[in-house]
TORNURO-961152 format. One record per atom (N, C-alpha, C, O): residue in three letters; x, y, z. Coordinates in steps of 0.02 Angstrom, whole numbers, padded with zeros to 5 digits, always signed. Layout:
BEGIN
AlaXYZ...
//
This chain:
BEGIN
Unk+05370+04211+04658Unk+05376+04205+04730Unk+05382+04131+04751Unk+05413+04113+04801Unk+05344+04083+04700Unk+05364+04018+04728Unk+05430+03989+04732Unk+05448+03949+04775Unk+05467+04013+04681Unk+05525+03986+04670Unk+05572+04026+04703Unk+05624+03994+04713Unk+05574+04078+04721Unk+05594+04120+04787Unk+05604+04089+04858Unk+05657+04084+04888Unk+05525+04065+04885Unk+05513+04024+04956Unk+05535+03943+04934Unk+05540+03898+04977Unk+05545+03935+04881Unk+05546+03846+04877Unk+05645+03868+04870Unk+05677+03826+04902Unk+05675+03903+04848Unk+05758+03901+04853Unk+05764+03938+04938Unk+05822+03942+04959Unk+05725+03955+04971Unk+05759+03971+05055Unk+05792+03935+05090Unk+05845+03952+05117Unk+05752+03855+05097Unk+05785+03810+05137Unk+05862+03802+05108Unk+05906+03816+05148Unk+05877+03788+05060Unk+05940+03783+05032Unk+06004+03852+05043Unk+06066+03848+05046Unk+05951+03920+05049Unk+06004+03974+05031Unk+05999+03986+05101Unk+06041+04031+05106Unk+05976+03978+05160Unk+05979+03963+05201Unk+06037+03914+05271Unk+06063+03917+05326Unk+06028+03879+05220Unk+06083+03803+05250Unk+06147+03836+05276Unk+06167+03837+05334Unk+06177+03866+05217Unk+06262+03893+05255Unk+06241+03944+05323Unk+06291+03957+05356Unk+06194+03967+05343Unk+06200+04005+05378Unk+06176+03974+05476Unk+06202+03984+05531Unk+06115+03938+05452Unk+06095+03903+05513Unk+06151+03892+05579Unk+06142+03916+05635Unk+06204+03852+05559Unk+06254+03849+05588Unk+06277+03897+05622Unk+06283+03896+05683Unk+06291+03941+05586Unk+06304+04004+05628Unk+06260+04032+05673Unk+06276+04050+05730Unk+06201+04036+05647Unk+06118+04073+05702Unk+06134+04014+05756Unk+06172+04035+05801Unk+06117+03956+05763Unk+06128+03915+05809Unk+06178+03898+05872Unk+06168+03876+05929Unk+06243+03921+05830Unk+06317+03910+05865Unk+06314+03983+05906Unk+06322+03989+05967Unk+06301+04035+05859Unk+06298+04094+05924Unk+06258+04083+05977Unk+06285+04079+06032Unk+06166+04075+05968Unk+06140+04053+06020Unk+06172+04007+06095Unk+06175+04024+06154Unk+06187+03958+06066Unk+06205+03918+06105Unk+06268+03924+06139Unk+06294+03893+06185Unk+06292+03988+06091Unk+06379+03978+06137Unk+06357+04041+06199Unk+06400+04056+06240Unk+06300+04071+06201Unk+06256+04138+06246Unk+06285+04193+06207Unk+06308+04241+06238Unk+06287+04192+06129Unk+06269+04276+06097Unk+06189+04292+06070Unk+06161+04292+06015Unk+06162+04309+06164Unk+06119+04322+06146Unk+06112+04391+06202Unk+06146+04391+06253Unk+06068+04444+06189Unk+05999+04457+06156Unk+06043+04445+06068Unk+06103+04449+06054Unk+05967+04426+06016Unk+05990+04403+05933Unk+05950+04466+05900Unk+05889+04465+05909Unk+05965+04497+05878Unk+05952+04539+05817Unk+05958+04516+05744Unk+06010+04530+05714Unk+05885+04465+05699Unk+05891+04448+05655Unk+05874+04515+05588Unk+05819+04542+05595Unk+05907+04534+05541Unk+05858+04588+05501Unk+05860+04575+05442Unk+05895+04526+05429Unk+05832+04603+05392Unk+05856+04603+05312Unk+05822+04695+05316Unk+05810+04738+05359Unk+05816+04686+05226Unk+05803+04753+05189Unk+05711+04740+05225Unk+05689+04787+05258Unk+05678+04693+05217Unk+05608+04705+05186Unk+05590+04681+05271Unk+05564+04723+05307Unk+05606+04615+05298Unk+05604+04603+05359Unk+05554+04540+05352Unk+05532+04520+05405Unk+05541+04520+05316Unk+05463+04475+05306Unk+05492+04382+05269Unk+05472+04327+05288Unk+05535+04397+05221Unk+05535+04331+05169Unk+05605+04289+05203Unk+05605+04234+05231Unk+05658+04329+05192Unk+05720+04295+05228Unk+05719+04270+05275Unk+05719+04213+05298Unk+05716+04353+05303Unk+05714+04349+05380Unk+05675+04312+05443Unk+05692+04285+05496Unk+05590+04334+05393Unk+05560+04277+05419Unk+05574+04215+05395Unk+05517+04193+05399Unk+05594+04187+05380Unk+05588+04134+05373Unk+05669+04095+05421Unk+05671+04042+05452Unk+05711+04135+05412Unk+05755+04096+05477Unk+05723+04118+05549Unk+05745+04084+05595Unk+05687+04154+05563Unk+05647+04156+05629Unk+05616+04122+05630Unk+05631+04087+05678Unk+05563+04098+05600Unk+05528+04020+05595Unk+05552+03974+05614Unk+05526+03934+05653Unk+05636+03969+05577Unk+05655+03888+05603Unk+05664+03905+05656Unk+05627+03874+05695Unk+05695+03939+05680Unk+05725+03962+05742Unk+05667+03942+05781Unk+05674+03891+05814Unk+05606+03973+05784Unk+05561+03963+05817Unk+05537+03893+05832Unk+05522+03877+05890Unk+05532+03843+05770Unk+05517+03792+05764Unk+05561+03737+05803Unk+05539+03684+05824Unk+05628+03760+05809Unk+05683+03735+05847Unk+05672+03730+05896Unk+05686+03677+05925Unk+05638+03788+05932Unk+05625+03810+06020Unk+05564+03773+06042Unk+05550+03765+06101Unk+05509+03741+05962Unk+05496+03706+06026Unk+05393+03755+06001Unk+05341+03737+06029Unk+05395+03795+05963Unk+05352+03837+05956Unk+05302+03811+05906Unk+05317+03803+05847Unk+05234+03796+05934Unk+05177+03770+05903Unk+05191+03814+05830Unk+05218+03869+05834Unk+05170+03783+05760Unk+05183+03799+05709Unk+05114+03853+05706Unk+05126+03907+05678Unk+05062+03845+05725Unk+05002+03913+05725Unk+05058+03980+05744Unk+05075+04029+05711Unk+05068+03968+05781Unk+05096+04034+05825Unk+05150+04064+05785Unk+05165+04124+05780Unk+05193+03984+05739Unk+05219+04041+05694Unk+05217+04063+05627Unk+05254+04098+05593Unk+05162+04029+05617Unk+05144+04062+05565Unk+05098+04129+05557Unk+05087+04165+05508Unk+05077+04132+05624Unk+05034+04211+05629Unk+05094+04238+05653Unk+05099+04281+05609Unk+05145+04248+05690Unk+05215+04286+05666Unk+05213+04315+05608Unk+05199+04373+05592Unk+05232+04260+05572Unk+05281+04275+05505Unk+05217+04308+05483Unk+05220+04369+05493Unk+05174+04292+05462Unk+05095+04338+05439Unk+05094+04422+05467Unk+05083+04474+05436Unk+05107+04410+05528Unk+05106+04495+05566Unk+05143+04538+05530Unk+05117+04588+05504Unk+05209+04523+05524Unk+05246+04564+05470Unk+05216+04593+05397Unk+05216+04654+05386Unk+05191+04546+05351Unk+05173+04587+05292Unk+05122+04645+05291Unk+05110+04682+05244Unk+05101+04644+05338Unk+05063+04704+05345Unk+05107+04772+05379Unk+05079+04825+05390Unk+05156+04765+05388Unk+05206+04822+05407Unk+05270+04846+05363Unk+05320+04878+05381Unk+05253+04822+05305Unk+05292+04830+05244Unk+05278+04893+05214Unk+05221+04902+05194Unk+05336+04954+05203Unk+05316+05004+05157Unk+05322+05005+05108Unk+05328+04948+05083Unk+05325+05053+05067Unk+05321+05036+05000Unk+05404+05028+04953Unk+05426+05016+04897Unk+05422+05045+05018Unk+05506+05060+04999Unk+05535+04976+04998Unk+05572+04950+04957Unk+05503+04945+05060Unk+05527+04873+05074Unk+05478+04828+05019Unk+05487+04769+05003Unk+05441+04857+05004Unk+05397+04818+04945Unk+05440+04814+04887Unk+05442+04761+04856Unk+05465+04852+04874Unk+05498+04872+04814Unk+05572+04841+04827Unk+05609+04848+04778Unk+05596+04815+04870Unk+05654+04806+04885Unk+05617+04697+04890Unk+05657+04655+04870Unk+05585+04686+04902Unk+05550+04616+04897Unk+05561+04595+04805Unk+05588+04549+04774Unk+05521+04661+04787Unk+05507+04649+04716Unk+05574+04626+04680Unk+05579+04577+04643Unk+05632+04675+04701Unk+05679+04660+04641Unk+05723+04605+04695Unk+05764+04573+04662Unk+05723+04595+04733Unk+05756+04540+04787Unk+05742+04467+04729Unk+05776+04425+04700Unk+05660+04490+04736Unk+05621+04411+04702Unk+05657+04414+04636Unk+05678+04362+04610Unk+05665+04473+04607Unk+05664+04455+04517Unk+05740+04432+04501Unk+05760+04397+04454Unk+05783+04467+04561Unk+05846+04440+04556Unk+05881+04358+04558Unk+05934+04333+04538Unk+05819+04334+04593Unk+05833+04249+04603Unk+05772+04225+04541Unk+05795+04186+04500Unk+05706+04241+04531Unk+05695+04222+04483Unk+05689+04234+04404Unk+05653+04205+04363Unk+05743+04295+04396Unk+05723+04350+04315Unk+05676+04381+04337Unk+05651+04391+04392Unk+05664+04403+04266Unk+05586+04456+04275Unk+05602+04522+04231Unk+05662+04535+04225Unk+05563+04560+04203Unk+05584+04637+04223Unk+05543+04679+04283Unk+05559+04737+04298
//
């Protein structure tokens, strides 16, 4: 998982641009999602958040709120997400 959250900022990068440029051009209401909803996803809601301006407490009990709403289906979809960027069986 470390090497998972430590490659985001990077696998991340091509996309910012785009989250940003829609905002700002008014495509908004934003619907961010993935499979699991917690690692990706949170984590471009973060910046996003961090962008706007949003005390970092606040978002880190965000991104926290989520893992507790994970089933076992999206657990399992984390698991091989992770093993795919770092190996594993």
């Amino acid at each position: 998982m470390q090497a998972l959250y430590a490659g985001m900022p990077r696998a991340a990068l091509a996309h910012l641009p785009r989250l940003f440029d829609g905002i700002a051009s008014g495509g908004v209401p934003l619907l961010i999602h993935c499979t699991a909803g917690k690692d990706r996803t949170g984590f471009m809601v973060a910046i996003l958040l961090a962008a706007l301006g949003i005390e970092r407490d606040a978002i880190e009990a965000d991104y926290m709120a989520s893992a507790g709403r994970k089933t076992d289906r999206a657990r399992e979809a984390t698991r091989h997400m992770a093993r795919s960027y770092v190996g594993g069986d």
